[in-house]
Structure formats: C-alpha cells, structure tokens
N, C-alpha and C positions, 0 to 999 in steps of 0.2 A: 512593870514587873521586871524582874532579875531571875538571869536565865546565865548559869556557871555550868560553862562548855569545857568536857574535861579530854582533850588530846592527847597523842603519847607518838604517833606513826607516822608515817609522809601518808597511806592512803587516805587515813583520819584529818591530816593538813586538807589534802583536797574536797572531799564532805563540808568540812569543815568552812573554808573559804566562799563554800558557794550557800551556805544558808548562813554566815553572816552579812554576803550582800542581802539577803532578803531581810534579813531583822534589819539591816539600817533603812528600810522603807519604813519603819515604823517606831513612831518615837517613845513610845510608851513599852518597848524593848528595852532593856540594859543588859547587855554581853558580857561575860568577864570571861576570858579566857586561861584558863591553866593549864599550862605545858606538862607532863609527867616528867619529862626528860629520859622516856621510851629512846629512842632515838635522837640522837643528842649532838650529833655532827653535821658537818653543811651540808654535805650530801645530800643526807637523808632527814637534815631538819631546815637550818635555815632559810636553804637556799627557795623551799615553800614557801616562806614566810615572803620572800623578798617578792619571789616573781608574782606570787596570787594577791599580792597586799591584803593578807591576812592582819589584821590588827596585832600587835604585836603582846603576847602573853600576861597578864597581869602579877599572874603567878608564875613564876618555873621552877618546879621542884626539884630538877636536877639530879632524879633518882639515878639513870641510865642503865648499864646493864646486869645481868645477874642470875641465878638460879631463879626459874617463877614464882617459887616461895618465898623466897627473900624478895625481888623483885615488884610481886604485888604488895605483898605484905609493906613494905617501904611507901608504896603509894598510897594502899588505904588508908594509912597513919596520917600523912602529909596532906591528904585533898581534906582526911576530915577537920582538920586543924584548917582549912582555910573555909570548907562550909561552914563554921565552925561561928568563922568571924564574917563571910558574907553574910549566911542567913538570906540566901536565895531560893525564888519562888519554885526554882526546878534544875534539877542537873541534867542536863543533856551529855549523853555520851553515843560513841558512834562504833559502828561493826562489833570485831571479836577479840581484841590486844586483851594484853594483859592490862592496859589502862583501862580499858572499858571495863572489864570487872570490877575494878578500883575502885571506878567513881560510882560505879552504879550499887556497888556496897556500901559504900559510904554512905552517899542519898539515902539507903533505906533503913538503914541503921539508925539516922540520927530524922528519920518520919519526913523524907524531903522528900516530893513526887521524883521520881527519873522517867524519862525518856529516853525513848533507845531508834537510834535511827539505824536503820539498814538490820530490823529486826525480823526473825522466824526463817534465818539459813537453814539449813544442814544438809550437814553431808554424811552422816548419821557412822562418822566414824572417831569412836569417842576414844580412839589413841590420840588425836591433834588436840591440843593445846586450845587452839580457837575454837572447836566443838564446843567443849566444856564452858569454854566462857561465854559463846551463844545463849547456851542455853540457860545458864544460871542467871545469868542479865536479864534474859527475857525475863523469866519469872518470877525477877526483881523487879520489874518494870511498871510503871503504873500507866505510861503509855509507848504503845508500838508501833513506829512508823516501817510497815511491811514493803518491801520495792516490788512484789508482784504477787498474782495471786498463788502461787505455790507456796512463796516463804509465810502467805498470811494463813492457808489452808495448813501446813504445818505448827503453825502456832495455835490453831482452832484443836487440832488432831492432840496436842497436851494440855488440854481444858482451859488455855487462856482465854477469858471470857471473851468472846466479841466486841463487846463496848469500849474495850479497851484497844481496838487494833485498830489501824488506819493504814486505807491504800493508796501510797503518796506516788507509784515509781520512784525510781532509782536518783538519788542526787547526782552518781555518776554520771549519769546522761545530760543532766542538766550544765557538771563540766566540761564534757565534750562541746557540747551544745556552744559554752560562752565561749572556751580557749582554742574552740580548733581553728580557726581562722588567723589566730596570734601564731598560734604553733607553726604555723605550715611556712614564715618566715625565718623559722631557725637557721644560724649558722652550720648546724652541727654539722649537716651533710659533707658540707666543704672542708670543714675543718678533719674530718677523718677519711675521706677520699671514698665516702659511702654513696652511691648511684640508688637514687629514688625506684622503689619498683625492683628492685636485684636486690635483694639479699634478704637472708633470715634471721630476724629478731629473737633474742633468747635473753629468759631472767630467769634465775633459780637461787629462793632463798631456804624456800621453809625447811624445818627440822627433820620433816621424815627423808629428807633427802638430801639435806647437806650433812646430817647426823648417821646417815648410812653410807658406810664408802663404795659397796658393792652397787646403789641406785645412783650414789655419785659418778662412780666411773662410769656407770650402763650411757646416763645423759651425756657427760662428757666427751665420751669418747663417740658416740651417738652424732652430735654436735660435729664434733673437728671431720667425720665421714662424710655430713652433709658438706661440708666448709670446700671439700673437694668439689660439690657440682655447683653451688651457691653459698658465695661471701654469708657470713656469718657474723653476725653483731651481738654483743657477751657484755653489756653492764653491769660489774659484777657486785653484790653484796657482799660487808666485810665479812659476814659468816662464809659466806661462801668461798671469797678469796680463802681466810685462814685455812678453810675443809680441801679447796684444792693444792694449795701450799704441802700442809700434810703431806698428800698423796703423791707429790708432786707432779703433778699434773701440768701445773699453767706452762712449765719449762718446757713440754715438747709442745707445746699449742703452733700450729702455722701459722704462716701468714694469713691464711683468707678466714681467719677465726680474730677477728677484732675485740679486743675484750677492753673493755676501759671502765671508769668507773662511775661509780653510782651518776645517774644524771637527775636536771629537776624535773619537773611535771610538763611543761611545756616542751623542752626536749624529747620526753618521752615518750610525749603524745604526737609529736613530731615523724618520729622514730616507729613509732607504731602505725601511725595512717600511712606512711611510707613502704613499709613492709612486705615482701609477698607472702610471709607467713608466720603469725610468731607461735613461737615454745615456750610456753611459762608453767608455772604450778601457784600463781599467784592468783587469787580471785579475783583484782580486780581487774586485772591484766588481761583474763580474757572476756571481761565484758567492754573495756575499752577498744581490744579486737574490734568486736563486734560492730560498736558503734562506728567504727572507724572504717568497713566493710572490710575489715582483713581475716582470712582465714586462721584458726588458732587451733595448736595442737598441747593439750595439759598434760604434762607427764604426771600423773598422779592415779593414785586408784579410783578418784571417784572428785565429783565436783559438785559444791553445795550451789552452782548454778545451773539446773538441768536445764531448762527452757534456753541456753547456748547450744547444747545435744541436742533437742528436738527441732529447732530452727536449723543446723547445719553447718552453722558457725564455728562449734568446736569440736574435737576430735579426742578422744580421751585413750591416753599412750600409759599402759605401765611399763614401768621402765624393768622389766624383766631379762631383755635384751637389747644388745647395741643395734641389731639389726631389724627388730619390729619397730622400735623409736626411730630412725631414718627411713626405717617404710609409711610411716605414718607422716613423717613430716615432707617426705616427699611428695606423698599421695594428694597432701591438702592445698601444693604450690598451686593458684590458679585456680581452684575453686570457690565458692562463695555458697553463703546459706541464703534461707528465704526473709524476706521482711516479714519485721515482727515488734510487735508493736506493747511486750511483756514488759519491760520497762520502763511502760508510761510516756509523754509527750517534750521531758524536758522541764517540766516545769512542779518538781517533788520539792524544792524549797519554799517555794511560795504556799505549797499545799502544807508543809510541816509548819511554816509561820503562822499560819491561819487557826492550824488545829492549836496550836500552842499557843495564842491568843484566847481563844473562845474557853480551852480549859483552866486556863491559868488565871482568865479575868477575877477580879474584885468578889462577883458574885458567883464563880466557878463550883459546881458538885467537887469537882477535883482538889480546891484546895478546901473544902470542909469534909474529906471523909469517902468522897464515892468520884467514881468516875464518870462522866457526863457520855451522851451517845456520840456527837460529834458525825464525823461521815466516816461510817463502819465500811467493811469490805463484805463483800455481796455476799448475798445465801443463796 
C-alpha cells in the first residue's frame, strides 16, 4: 500500500520521523513524503530532517510563508497535483498546521481515505488558527488516531462515529522514549555556559501572543524578572524575534536571559529534561515537560492538553500581568506532578502502523466505502 505523509512544521518533523521508523518494519508500506515548505529554514526544517533521519521529502512544495488564506490555499493546490499523480492508498497528516488542513482537504476532495494522527484536541477556543484546523480535519478524517481518552471522548461528543477512532497514545511519547538518551549527550550546555538543573527554559511562538504586544511585553518582561533569580534560556522563533524587534525589546534583555535561536529536536529535548522549569504556549512543549519529569508553566488561556493540569505537571499562567506570570513560574521551580499513564506506553506508532495496515489492506471496508471496526476506544 502507499501511504503520502503530508508535513509542513518541525513538531509534524518529529511525529513524523517516529511512525516512519515503524512503516519500514513493514515491507508492504510505501512512504512518500511531501514537504509543504510550512517551515522552510534549517532551524525549523532541516535541521529535523538530518538529526531524526527522516527520509528525505519526495515532494517539496516550497510554499513557505503567508496570510492563511493564501498560505493554505497554495498547499491544497500543490499536494492535490501531487495525489493527483501518486494515487495513494491514504494521506496521512499530523496535529493542527495549516498543512494539515491542506492535505487532509485535499484527501477528501479527490475520495482518498485521510488519517489524522494526534486527532480530537481542543482547546475549544475557536480564535486560534489550529482550533479550526483540528476540527475541520477531524471531520474530514476517515480515520482518527486519538493520543488519549479525552481527545477520543471529544471526538465522540461531535458525532464522530466510534468505528472510526483509534486509541493509539501519543507519538510524542514514543519520541521521547527513543531520543532521550541521545539527547542527554548534547553539547549545547557547554557551548552556551548553561548549568543542568539551574535555569528556566522558555519558547513563545504562537499568534495570540506574539500578535499582541501588550501579552508580548506581560511574558517578556515576566521572563527578564524571573532571569534576576534563575538564568533564563529564550530559543527564539523568527515570529517572535521580528515581534520583539518591534517592541524593542531584545536590546534591554540582560545577561542572565539567554536567548539564541531556534534549536533541533535533540537539543531541545536536551534542554527540556535539563530544566527546572519550562514556560511555553506550545503544545507540544509541555507534554515533552512532562515526559521529561519537568515542571511546565503555559502562558496561555487555556491548553488543549488538560490531563497535564490534572496530573500536576502544568500550571496554566495568563499573561494578564508581569507579576502573576513570575509568581507562577516561580511557584512551579521544584515541584513535580503525579505519574500518569494518559499518554499511553510509548508505543502509538507501532499501534497506527497496524491500524493502517488492517484498514488499508487489499480486502479493506475502508477502501470499498465503510470503515472497518479495528481497535476502537472504550465505552
């Protein structure tokens, strides 16, 4: 079977690299990979490619960046013109990008099954971007690999039939799982005079808050306050650089506020288990926290990962003031949540490989018309 894996983002890179290992257990898999050119610089693209030896893109479409509208729009054009000429058994796309929309448009438009892996988030706040593209995927989806049972119980809760959802856990987990032992060799430490254990990890990309200068400054200046009782580590995203550029910002930053730029995955994951505490608004950021046993504080309103919140692991900060966002990030130096086991064992690739075998097979319901039962998530 032929399975056209449609990527655009470095978190999509890591998903991505860890259910291709599983498809080359099996030879009756064919991969092709298509780049969107979401992200389109070393930073934030190749530099995945190299460290995870991801197979290298078959297709890259080179779209890169843009208003969403023009942005998707340029994608669905492009992947259909290449399903077009594959005439593959299934598109698989991953999380909430505007590439994932793309392909999974695409897929249903021209009668291709999609899969959607790391399907039935929310955060049920339908200002972001990725909301909307959650949801609309899902419902494009003909199968849903759900990472726990909240995201599959929200996908039940908008009439997605059952038969079609599958509870794989989290592929992230399954990355940690393989890379963290690699990780934990990194230079990085050395090379920026960072002490393992001392200091707070911070990353801020998304739009609600690099696109507001008033939640930009609250974090920013939030940050450089904590930097006064613990070093401060600032990988920063180009949005982000350009937003505090702006503001000008970065020019008074001190010294114990480290900012450098984007890093790969391995570093990051480095840099994360190292941590005493990190500050993100990333989603996958703070499940890597987690797994990583670090405490995580989300500057955001709300987090399409509750089972972090209820486990203990994350701490959810709006950034309304410079001084509750350093009360919170100080609050959570040193503490730890409970084990928890929502994320499944580790092993969510090998369970999507299987499912995607069994439906996709020769004599599959899935490719005549219906969708076969498979291994559903519990009632």
């Amino acid at each position: 079977m032929k399975i056209v894996t449609v990527v655009g983002a470095r978190p999509q890179f890591v998903k991505a690299a860890i259910l291709s290992k599983a498809f080359a257990h099996h030879r009756d898999i064919i991969e092709v990979i298509v780049h969107t050119g979401q992200h389109y610089d070393l930073a934030l693209s190749a530099v995945f490619f190299e460290e995870m030896r991801i197979p290298e893109p078959f297709h890259n479409l080179n779209v890169g960046s843009g208003p969403h509208g023009y942005q998707t729009g340029q994608m669905l054009a492009k992947v259909e013109a290449v399903l077009t000429t594959e005439r593959p058994d299934a598109v698989l796309v991953y999380g909430d990008t505007n590439s994932t929309l793309a392909g999974a448009l695409a897929g249903v438009k021209l009668g291709i099954p999609v899969a959607h892996v790391e399907a039935g988030l929310r955060s049920y706040n339908r200002q972001m971007p990725e909301e909307i593209n959650r949801v609309l995927t899902d419902h494009a989806s003909d199968l849903l690999f759900a990472p726990t049972l909240t995201a599959a119980a929200n996908l039940s809760k908008e009439g997605i039939p059952v038969r079609r959802v599958h509870l794989t856990g989290d592929v992230m987990l399954d990355a940690v799982k393989q890379y963290g032992r690699i990780a934990r060799n990194r230079k990085i430490f050395s090379e920026f005079g960072i002490e393992p254990g001392r200091f707070v990890l911070a990353t801020i990309h998304r739009a609600e808050n690099t696109d507001d200068a008033d939640r930009l400054k609250i974090i920013f200046t939030a940050l450089v306050k904590v930097s006064s009782h613990f070093p401060v580590v600032l990988p920063l995203h180009p949005r982000t650089r350009n937003a505090l550029d702006r503001l000008d910002l970065l020019s008074t930053a001190p010294g114990t506020l480290t900012v450098m730029n984007p890093v790969g995955y391995l570093d990051m994951l480095a840099l994360e288990a190292g941590a005493s505490v990190v500050v993100t608004d990333s989603g996958g950021v703070q499940k890597e926290a987690c797994f990583c046993g670090v405490p995580c504080v989300t500057v955001r309103d709300e987090t399409e990962w509750p089972e972090l919140i209820d486990a203990g692991w994350n701490t959810l900060a709006r950034p309304l003031s410079r001084d509750s966002v350093v009360a919170a990030i100080l609050a959570s130096i040193g503490t730890r949540g409970a084990e928890t086991a929502a994320f499944g064992d580790g092993s969510a690739a090998t369970k999507i490989a299987a499912v995607l075998r069994q439906s996709l097979g020769p004599r599959s319901a899935l490719r005549h018309g219906s969708v076969p039962s498979g291994r559903t998530i519990p009632q």
